[in-house]
C-alpha positions as CSV (number, residue, x, y, z in Angstrom):
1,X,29.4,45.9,-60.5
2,X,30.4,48.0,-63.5
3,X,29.9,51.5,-64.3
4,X,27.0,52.0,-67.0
5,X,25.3,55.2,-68.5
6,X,22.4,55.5,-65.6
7,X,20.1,57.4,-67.7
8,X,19.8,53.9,-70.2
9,X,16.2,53.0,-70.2
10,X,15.9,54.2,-66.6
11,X,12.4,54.3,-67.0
12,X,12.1,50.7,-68.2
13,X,14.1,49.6,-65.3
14,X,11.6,51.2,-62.6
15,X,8.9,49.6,-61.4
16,X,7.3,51.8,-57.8
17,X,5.7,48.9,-56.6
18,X,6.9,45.5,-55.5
19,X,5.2,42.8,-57.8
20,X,1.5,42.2,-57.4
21,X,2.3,38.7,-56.9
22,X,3.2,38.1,-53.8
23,X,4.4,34.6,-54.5
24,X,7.5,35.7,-56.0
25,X,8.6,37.3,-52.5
26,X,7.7,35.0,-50.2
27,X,11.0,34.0,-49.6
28,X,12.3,37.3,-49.2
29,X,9.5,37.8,-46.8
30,X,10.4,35.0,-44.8
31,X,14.2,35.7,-44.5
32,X,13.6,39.3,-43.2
33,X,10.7,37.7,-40.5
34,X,13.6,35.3,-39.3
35,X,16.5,36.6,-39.9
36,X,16.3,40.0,-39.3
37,X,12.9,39.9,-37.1
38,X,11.2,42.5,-38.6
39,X,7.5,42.8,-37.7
40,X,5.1,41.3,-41.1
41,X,3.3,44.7,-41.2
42,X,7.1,46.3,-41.1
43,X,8.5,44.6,-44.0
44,X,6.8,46.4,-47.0
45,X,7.7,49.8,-45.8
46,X,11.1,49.4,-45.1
47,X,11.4,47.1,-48.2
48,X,10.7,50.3,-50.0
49,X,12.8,52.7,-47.8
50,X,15.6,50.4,-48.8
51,X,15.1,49.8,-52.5
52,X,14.5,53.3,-53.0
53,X,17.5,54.5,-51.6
54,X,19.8,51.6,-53.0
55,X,18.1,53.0,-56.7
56,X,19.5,56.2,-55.8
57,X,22.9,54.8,-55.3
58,X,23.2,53.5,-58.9
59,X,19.7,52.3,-60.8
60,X,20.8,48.9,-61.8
61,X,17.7,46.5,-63.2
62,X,17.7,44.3,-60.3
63,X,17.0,47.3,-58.1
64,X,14.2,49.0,-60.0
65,X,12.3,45.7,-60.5
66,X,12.7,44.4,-57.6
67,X,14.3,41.2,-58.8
68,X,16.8,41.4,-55.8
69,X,14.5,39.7,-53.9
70,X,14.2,36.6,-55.6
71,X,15.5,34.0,-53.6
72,X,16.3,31.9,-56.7
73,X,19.5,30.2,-55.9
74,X,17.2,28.4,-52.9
75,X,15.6,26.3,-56.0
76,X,19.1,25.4,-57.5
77,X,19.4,21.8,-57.1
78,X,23.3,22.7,-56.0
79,X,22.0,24.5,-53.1
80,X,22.1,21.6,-50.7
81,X,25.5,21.6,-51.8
82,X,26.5,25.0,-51.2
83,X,25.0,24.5,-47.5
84,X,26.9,21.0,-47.1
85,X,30.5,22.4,-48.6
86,X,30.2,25.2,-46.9
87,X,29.3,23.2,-43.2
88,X,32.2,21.6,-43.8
89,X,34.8,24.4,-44.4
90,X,34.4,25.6,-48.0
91,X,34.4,29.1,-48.5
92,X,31.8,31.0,-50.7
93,X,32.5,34.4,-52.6
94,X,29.5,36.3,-54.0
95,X,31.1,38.5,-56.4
96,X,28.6,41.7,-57.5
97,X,26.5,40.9,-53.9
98,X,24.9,44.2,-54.0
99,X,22.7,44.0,-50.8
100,X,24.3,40.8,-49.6
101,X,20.5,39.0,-50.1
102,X,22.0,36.0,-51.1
103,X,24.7,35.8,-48.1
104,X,21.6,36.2,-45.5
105,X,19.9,34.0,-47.2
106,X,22.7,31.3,-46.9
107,X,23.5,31.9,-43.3
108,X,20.0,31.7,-42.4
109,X,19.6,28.1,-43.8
110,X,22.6,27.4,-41.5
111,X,25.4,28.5,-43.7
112,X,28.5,29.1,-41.2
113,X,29.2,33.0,-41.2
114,X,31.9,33.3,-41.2
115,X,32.7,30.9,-44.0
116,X,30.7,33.7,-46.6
117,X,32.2,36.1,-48.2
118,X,30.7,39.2,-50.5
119,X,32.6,41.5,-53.1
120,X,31.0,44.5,-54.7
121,X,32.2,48.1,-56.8
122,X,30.6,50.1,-54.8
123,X,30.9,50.1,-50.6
124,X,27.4,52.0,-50.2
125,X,25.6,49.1,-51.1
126,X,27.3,47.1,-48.7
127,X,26.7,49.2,-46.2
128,X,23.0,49.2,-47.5
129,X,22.6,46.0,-47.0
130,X,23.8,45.9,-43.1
131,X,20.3,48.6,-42.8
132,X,18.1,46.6,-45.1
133,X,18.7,42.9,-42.7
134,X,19.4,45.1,-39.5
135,X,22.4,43.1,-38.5
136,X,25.3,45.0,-38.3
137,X,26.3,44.4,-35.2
138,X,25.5,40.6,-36.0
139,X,26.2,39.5,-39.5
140,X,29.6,37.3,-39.3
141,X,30.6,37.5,-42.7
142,X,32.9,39.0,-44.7
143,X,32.6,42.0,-47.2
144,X,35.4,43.7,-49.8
145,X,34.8,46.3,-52.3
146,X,37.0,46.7,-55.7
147,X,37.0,46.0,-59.0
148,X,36.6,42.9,-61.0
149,X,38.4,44.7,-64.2
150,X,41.3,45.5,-62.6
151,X,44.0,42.7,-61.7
152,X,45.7,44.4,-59.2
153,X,43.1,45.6,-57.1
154,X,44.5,45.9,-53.5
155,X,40.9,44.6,-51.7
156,X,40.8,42.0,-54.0
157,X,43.9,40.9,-54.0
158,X,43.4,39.9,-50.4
159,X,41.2,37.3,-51.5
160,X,43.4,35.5,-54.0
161,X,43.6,31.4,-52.9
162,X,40.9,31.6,-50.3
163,X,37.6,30.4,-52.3
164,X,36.2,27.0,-52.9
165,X,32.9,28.3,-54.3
166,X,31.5,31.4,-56.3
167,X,28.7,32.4,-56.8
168,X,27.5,35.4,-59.2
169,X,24.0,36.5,-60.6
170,X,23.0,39.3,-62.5
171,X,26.4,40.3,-63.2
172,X,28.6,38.6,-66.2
173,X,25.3,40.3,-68.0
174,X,26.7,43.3,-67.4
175,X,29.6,43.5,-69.5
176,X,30.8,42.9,-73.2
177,X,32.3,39.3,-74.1
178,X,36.4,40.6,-73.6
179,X,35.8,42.2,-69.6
180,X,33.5,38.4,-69.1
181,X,37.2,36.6,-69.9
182,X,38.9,39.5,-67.6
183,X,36.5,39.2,-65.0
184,X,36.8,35.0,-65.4
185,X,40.6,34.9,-65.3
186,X,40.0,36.7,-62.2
187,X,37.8,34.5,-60.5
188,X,40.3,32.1,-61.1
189,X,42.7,33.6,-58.8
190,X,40.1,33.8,-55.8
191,X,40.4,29.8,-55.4
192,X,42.7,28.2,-53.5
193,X,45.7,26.0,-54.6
194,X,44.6,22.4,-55.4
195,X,41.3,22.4,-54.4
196,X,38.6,20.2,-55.4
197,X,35.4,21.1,-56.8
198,X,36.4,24.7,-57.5
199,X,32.8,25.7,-58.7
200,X,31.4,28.9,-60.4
201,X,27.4,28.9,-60.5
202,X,24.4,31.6,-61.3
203,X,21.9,33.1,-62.9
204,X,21.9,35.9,-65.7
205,X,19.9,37.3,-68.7
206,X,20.3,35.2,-71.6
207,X,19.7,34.4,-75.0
208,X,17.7,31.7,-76.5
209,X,18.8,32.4,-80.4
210,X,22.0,32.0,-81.8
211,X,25.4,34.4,-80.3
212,X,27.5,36.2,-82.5
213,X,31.1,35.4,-82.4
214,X,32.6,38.0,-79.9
215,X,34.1,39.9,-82.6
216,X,30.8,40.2,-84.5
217,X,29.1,41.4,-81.5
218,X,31.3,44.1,-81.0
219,X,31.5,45.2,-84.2
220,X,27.6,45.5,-84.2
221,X,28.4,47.7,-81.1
222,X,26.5,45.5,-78.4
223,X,27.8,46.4,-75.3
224,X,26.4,43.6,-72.9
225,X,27.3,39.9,-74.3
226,X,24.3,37.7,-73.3
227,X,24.7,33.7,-73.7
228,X,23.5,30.7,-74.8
229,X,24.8,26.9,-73.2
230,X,27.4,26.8,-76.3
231,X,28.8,30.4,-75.7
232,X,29.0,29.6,-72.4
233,X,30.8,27.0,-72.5
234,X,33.2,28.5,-75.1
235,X,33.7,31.9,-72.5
236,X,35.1,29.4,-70.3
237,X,37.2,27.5,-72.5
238,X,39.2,31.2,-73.4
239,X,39.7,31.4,-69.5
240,X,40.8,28.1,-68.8
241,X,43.7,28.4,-71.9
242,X,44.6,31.8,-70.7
243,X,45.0,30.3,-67.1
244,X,45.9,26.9,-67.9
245,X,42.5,25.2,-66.7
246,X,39.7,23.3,-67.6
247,X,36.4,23.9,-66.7
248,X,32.9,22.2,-68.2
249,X,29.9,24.3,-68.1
250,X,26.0,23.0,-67.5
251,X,23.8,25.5,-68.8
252,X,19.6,25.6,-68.4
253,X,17.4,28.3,-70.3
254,X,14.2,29.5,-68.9
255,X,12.1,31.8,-70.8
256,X,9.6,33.5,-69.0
257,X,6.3,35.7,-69.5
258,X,6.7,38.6,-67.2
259,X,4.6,41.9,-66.5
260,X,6.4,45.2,-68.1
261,X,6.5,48.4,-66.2
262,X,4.1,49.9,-68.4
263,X,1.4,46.8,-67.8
264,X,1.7,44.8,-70.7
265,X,3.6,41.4,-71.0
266,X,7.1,40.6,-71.9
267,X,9.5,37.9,-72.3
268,X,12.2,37.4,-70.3
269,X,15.0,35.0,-71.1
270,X,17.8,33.5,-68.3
271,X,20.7,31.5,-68.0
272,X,21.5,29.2,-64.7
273,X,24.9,27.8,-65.0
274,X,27.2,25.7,-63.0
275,X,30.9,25.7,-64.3
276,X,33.0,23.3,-62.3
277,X,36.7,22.9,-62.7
278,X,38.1,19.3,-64.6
């Protein structure tokens, strides 16, 4: 994950409490019973132990409104998929995997281990995330730290031509439209020679009005680039010509009504997508 100012609408990322509907963490709730077997009347408390202290590391959104544990990519209709190709051999790459949620969640619906991979800025997360599912000692697969902005990151680098699948939420969001192709072209490199179905899938803000060209947006001085299906879709067109690929995006909207931190209501736009290489 990148480095951004901390103190940006710090308070609007915070929420103290976990959402008042329960629904939403269900899944979440579930995953730390049998995964990690941690007593029901356990899990709230050391839910907050961990959010709290992962905040403190760095206070992305995710974090503060406890959106980290929303099992979405469970109600992708690729997930059978992911399990099937990954039962088979294929190897997945979470890049930004903060906690490593989505890894335990994978290997819990029978994912092989050690066929899941994470990769994430900043190690204490990681390390986080071994406390927060208590399996340490346990937990089969593999994590490396580094940066998705720099090409020749050693850690990284180690990964280069391993990777059928990647998955990434909550993080192209992050960044303006010029690190998106950086951090594409990089991707890129993390799959193997020749494989088939080389697929890149998630879930992000987005926007449900019309982008600005990239050069507009930055001369508006937007620092985040949020997209639509069509800007989508042309992000990966610039990585496929600067890496001599082709990739077709499917891109879904969802606009939601959501509960602010300060009570009232708000809307809140994402992006699922599926790239797949042609």
């Amino acid at each position: 994950m990148p480095e951004i100012d901390p103190g940006v609408n710090r308070r609007q990322r915070f929420q103290q409490d976990p959402p008042a509907d329960r629904a939403k963490l269900e899944k979440a709730w579930r995953l730390l019973e049998g995964y990690s077997r941690i007593p029901a009347d356990v899990i709230e408390p050391h839910l907050r132990a961990v959010r709290d202290k992962a905040w403190a590391i760095f206070p992305y959104g995710c974090l503060g409104r406890w959106r980290f544990l929303d099992m979405y990519i469970t109600t992708l209709p690729e997930y059978p998929e992911l399990l099937t190709r990954t039962r088979a051999g294929a190897t997945l790459l979470d890049c930004g995997c903060c906690l490593g949620q989505t890894l335990r969640q994978l290997a819990h619906d029978g994912a092989p281990q050690r066929n899941l991979v994470g990769t994430d800025l900043r190690p204490e997360f990681i390390d986080l995330g071994y406390d927060l599912f208590r399996d340490r000692e346990t937990f089969g697969g593999k994590f490396v730290t580094g940066s998705m902005l720099d090409p020749e990151d050693a850690g990284l680098k180690a990964l280069d031509g391993t990777v059928d699948i990647i998955h990434a939420a909550s993080f192209f969001h992050l960044f303006g439209w010029e690190d998106q192709v950086v951090i594409g072209v990089r991707m890129v490199r993390f799959f193997k020679d020749g494989v088939e179905g080389a697929t890149v899938l998630g879930r992000q803000i987005g926007n449900p009005g019309e982008v600005l060209e990239p050069e507009e947006h930055a001369r508006r001085g937007l620092g985040r680039y949020h997209h639509n299906r069509a800007s989508m879709q042309r992000l990966w067109d610039v990585v496929g010509a600067r890496t001599g690929t082709e990739w077709k995006v499917e891109a879904e909207l969802e606009t939601v009504v959501e509960e602010a931190v300060d009570g009232n209501e708000e809307n809140r736009t994402t992006i699922r997508f599926v790239v797949r290489k042609v």
